[in-house]
N, C-alpha and C positions, 0 to 999 in steps of 0.2 A: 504494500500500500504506500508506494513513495508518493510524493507531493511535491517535485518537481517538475510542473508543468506550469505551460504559459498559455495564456488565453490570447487570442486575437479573431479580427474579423474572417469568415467563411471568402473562401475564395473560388473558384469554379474547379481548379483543381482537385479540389478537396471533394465533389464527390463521388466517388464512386469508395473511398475511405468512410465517407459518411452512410455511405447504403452501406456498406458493409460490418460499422458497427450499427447498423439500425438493426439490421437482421440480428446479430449476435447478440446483442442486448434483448432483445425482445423475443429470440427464442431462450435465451435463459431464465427472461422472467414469466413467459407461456409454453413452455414446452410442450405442451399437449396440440399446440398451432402449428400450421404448416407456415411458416412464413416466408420459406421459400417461393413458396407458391405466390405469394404478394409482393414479391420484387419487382413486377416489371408495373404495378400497378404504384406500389411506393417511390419510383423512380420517374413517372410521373407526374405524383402527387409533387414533390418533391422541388423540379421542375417549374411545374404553372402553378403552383401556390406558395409554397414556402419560401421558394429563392426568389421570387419577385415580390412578394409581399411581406416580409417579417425578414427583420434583422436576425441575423445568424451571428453566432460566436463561436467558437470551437476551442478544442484546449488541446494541447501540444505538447508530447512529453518523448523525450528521445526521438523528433521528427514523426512522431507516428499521431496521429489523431485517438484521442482518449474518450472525446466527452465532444458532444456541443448540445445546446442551448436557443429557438428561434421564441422571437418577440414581436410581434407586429405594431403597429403606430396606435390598437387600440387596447395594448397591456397585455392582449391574450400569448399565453403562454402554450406555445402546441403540441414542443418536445422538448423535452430533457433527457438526452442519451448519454450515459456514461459506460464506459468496459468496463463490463462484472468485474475484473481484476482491480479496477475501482473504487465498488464499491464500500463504503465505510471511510473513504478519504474526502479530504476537505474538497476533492477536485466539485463534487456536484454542488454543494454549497455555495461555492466560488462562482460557478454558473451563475445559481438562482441570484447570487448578490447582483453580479452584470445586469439582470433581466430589471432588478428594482433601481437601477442606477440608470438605463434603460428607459426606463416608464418609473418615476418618480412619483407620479399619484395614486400607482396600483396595478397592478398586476392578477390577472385570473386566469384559472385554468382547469380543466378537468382530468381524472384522475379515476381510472378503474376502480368502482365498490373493491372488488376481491386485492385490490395491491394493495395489502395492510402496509408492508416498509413503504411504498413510494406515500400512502397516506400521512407515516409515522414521519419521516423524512420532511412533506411539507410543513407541519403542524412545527414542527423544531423549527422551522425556519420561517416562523412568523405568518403561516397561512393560516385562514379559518374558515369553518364548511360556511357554505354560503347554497346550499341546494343540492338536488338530486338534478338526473335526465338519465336518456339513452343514447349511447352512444349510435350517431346514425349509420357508420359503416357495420360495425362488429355486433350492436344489437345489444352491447353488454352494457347493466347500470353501471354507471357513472357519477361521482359526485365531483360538485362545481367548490372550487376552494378558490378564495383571493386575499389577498396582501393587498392591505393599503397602511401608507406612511403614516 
């Protein structure tokens, strides 16, 4: 769990690093998911929404992409990916600070019912529930969590 990393702005080079820990991050935290199966759909998404519309950060640790972080101009928080190898280090915390430094009035986001760490993980770091929904791709509940200054 080193914490030698540096955060700076997303770059175009940077994804197919970024798909690649999207996937491994997220079949470590669903493994029962085929997520392979949503690559060409996440590489997309990715694409025409993320990278043109939400500031990206990423964190940087022996040249290798660790972690990043997307913010859009209205607080919404969309991803937060860090490498399992990661997880427990100041790296994602470091993120979520960017995103509040970022968007200084507030910050929201949603958050899979079932991810007790990612839930436990916001609540540490200053988030509070603010609602339920459903997630419209995956169908799974979802609760709405925001940070304000």
């Amino acid at each position: 769990m080193a914490s030698g990393f540096q955060l700076r702005p997303y770059r175009a080079a940077d994804e197919d690093a970024a798909i690649e820990l999207w996937l491994k991050t997220w079949q470590q935290a669903y493994p029962s998911i085929d997520f392979n199966a949503r690559v060409a759909w996440w590489r997309e998404r990715w694409r025409n929404e993320l990278v043109v519309n939400a500031t990206i950060v990423v964190a940087e640790q022996a040249s290798a992409l660790t972690g990043f972080v997307t913010i859009d101009s209205a607080g919404y928080l969309d991803q937060l990916v860090v490498d399992p190898a990661q997880w427990g280090s100041p790296l994602a915390s470091a993120l979520v600070s960017e995103t509040k430094r970022l968007s200084p009035t507030g910050v929201t986001l949603l958050v899979n019912k079932d991810n007790t760490r990612a839930i436990r993980f916001y609540e540490r770091n200053g988030f509070s529930h603010a609602g339920e929904d459903v997630n419209p791709t995956s169908g799974r509940p979802v609760l709405r969590m925001s940070w304000t200054a």
